[in-house]
FIMILUM-464497 format. One record per residue (C-alpha): residue number from 0; residue in three letters; x, y, z. Coordinates in Angstrom, 1 decimal. Example, Ala and Ser with C-alpha at 12.3 -4.5 7.8 and 13.67 -1.06 7.14 Angstrom:
BEGIN
<rec num="0" residu="ALA" c1="12.3" c2="-4.5" c3="7.8"/>
<rec num="1" residu="SER" c1="13.7" c2="-1.1" c3="7.1"/>
REM end
This chain:
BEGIN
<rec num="0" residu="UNK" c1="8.4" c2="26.3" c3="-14.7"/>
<rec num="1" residu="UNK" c1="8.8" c2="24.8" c3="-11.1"/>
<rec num="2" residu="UNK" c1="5.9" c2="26.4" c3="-10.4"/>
<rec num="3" residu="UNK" c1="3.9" c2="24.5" c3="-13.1"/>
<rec num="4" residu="UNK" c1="5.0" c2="21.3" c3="-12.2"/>
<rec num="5" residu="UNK" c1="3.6" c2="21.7" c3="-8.5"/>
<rec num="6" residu="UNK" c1="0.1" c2="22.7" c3="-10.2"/>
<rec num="7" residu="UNK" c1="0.4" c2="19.6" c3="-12.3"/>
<rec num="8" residu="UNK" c1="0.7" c2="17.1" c3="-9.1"/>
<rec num="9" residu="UNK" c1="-2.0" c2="19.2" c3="-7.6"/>
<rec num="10" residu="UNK" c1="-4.4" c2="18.3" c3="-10.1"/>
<rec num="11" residu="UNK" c1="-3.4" c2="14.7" c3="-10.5"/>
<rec num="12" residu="UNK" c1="-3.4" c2="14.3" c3="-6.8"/>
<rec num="13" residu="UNK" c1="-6.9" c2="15.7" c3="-6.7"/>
<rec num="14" residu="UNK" c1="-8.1" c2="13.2" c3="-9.1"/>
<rec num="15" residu="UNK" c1="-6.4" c2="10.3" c3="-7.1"/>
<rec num="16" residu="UNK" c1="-8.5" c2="12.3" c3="-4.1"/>
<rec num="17" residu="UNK" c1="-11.7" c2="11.5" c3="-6.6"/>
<rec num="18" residu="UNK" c1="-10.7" c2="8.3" c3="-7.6"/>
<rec num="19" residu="UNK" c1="-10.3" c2="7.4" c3="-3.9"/>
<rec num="20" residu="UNK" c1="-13.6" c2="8.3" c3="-3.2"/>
<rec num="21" residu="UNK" c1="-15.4" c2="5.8" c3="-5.2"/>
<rec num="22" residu="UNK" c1="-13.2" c2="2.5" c3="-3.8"/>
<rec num="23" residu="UNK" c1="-14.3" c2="0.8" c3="-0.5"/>
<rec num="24" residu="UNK" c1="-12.6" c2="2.2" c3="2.8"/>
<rec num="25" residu="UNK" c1="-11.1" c2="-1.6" c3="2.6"/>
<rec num="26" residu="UNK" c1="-9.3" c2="-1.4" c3="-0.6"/>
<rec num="27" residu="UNK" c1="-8.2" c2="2.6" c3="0.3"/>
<rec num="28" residu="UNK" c1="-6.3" c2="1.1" c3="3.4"/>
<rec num="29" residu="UNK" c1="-5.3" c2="-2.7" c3="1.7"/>
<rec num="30" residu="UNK" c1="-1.2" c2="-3.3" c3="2.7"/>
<rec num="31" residu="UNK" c1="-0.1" c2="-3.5" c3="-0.6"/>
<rec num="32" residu="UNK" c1="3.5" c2="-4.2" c3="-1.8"/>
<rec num="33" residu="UNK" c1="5.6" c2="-1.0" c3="-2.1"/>
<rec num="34" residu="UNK" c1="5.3" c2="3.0" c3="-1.3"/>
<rec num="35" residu="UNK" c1="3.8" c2="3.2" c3="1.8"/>
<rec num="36" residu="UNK" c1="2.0" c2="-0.1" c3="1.9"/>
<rec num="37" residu="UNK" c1="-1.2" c2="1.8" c3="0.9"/>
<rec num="38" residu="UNK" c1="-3.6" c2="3.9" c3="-1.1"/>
<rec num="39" residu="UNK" c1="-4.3" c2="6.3" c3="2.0"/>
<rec num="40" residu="UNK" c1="-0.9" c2="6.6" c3="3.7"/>
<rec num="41" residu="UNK" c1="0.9" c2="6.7" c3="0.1"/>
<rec num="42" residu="UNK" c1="-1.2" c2="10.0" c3="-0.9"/>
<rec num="43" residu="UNK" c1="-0.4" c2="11.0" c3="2.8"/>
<rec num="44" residu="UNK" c1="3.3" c2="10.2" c3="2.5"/>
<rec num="45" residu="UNK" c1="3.8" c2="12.6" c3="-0.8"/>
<rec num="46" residu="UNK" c1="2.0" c2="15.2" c3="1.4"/>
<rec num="47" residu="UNK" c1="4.1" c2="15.0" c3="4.5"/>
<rec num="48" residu="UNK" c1="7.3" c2="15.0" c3="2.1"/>
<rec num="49" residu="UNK" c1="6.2" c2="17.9" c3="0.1"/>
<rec num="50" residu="UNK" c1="5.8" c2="20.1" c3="3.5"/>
<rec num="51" residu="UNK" c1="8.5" c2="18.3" c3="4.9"/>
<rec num="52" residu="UNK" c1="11.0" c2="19.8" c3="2.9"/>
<rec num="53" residu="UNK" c1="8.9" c2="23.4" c3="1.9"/>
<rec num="54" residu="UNK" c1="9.2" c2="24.0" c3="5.8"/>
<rec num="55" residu="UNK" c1="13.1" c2="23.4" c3="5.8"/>
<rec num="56" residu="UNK" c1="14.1" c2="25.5" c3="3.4"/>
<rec num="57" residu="UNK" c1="11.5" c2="28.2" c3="4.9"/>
<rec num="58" residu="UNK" c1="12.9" c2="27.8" c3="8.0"/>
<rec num="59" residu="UNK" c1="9.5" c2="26.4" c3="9.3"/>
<rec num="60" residu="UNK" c1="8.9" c2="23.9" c3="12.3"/>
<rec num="61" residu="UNK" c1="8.2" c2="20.4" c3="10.4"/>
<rec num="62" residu="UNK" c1="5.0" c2="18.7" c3="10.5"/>
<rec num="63" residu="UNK" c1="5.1" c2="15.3" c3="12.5"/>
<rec num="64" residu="UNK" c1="2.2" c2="13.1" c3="12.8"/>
<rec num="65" residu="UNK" c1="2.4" c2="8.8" c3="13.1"/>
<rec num="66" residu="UNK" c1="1.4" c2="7.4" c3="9.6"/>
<rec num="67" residu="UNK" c1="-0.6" c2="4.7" c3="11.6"/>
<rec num="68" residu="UNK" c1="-2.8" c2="7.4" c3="13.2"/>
<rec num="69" residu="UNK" c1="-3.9" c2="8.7" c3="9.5"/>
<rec num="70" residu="UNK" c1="-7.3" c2="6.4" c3="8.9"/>
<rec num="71" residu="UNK" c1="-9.3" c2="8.7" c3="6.9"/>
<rec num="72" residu="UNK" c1="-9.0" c2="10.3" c3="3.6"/>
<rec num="73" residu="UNK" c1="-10.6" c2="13.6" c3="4.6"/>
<rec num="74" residu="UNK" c1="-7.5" c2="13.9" c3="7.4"/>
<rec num="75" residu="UNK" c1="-5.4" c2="13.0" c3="4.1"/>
<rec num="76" residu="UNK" c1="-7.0" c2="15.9" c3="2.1"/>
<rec num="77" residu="UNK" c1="-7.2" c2="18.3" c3="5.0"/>
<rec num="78" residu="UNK" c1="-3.7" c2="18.0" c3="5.2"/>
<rec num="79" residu="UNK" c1="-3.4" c2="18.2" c3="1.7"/>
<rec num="80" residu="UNK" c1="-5.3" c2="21.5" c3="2.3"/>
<rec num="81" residu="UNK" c1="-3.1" c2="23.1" c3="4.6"/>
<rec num="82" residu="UNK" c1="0.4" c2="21.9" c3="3.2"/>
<rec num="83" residu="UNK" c1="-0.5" c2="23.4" c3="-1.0"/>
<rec num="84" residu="UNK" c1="-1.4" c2="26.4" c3="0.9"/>
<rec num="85" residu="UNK" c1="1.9" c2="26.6" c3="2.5"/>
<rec num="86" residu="UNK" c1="3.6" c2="25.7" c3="-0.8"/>
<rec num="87" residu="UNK" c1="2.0" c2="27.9" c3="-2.8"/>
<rec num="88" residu="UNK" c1="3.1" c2="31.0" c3="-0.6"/>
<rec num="89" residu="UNK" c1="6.4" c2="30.1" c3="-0.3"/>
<rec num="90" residu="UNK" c1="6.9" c2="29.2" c3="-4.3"/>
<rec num="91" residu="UNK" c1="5.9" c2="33.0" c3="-4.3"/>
<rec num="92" residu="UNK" c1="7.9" c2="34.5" c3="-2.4"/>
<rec num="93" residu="UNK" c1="11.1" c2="32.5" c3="-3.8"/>
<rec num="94" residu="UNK" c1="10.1" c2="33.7" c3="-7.0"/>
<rec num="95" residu="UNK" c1="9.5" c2="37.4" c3="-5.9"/>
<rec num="96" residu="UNK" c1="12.1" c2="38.1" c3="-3.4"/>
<rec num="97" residu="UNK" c1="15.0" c2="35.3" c3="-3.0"/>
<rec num="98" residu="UNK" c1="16.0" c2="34.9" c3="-6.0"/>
<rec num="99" residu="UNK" c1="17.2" c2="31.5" c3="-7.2"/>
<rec num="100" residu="UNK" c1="20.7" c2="30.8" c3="-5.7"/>
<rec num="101" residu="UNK" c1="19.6" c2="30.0" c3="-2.1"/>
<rec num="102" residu="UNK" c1="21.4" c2="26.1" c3="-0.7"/>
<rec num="103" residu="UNK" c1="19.6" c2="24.2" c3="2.3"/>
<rec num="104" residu="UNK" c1="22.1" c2="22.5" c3="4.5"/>
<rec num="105" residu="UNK" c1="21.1" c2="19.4" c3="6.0"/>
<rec num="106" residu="UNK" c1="23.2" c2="17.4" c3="8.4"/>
<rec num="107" residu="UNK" c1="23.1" c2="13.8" c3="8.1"/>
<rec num="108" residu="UNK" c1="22.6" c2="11.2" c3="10.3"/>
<rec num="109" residu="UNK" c1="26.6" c2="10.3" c3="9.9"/>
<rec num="110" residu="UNK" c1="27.5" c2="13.8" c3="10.8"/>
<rec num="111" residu="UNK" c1="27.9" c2="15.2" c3="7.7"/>
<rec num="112" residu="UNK" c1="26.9" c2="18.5" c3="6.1"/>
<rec num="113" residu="UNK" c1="24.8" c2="18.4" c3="2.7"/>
<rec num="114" residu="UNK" c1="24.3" c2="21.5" c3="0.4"/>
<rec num="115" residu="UNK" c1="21.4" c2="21.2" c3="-1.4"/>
<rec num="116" residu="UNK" c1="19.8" c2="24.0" c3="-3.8"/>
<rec num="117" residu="UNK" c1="16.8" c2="24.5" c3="-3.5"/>
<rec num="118" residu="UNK" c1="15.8" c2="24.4" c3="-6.8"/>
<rec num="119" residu="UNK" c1="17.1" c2="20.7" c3="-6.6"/>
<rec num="120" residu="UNK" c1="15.3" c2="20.4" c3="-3.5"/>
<rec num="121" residu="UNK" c1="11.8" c2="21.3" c3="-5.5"/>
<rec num="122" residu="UNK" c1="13.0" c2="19.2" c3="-8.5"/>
<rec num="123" residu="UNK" c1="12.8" c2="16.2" c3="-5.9"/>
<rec num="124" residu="UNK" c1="9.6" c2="17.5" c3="-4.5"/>
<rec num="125" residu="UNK" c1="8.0" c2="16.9" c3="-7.5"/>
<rec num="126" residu="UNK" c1="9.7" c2="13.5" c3="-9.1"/>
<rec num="127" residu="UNK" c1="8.9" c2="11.8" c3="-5.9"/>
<rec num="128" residu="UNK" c1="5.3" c2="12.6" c3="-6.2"/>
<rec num="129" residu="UNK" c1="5.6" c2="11.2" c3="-9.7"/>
<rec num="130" residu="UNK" c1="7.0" c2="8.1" c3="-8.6"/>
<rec num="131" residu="UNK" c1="4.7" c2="7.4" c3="-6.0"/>
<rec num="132" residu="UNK" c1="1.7" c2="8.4" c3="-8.8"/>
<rec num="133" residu="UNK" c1="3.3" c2="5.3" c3="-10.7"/>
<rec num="134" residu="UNK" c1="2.6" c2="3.0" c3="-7.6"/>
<rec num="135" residu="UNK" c1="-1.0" c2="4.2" c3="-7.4"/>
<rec num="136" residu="UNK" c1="-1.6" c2="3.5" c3="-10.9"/>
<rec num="137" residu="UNK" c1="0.0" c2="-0.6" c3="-10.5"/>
<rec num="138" residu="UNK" c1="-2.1" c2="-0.7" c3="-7.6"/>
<rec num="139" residu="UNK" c1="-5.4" c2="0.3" c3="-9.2"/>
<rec num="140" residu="UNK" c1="-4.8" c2="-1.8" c3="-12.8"/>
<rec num="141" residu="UNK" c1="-3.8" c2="-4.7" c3="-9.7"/>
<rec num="142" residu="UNK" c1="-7.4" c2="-4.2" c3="-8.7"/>
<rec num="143" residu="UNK" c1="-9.1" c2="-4.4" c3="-12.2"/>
<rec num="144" residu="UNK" c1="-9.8" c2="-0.5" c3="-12.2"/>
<rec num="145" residu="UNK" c1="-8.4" c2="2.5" c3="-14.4"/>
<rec num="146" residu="UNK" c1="-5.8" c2="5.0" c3="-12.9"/>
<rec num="147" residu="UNK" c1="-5.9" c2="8.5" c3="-12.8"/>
<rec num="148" residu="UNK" c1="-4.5" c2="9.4" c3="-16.6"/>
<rec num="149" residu="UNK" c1="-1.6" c2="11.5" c3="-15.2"/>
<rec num="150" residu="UNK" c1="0.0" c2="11.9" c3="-18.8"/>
<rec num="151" residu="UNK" c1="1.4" c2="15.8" c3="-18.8"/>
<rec num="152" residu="UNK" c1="0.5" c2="16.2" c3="-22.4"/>
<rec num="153" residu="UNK" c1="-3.0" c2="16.3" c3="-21.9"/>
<rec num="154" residu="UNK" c1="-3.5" c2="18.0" c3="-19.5"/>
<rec num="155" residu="UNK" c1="-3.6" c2="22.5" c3="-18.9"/>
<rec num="156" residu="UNK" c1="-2.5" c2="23.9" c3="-15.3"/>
REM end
């Protein structure tokens, strides 16, 4: 089921890629109030948390890049590219050879030792995309245009 919900923000996150598309470069990059101040860096945002947390419960080296260095949608969707890519194979192999009972540990910044599962860990993975999603939509409707329709109901992935 995890596995569905990831396909889900895939395709509504390559209509917001669409949608994107047809706005002026001015409006994609507008500081707007909430997520990550705009259209651009709030798509890039999900992206880098998505592959953020994929690569520490693989055991990966984490992706940094400066947010003010991201000007472009195409870096946005390359990144995009590389990161489902990355999510897809390790969804895979969870489901084929690590069975679900494996914990990330995460130390905070006060020291302290959290113990997360990692099917919680995907279960945030996914509602924060959602979350950010609703954002986007204010943000268009703010602007006089339609949102992506990101209703689950109608949709087949």
């Amino acid at each position: 089921m995890l596995e569905k919900l990831f396909q889900y923000n895939w395709q509504v996150r390559n209509e917001w890629f669409e949608w994107c598309e047809e706005i002026p470069y001015e409006e994609l990059i507008q500081k707007r109030i909430g997520g990550m101040r705009s259209f651009l860096h709030t798509l890039y945002h999900v992206i880098d948390c998505e592959q953020l947390w994929i690569n520490q419960m693989w055991s990966k080296p984490v992706m940094t890049t400066d947010l003010k260095a991201i000007t472009q949608l195409n870096e946005v969707k390359s990144f995009d590219a590389a990161t489902r890519s990355r999510t897809k194979l390790f969804l895979h192999e969870l489901a084929n050879s690590w069975g679900g009972n494996r914990v990330l540990e995460i130390q905070k910044r006060n020291g302290e030792m959290l113990r997360l599962p990692y099917e919680k860990v995907l279960y945030h993975i996914v509602t924060h995309e959602v979350h950010h999603i609703g954002q986007l939509s204010i943000w268009a409707r703010e602007m006089g245009r339609a949102p992506v329709n990101s209703d689950l109901l109608i949709r087949d992935f």
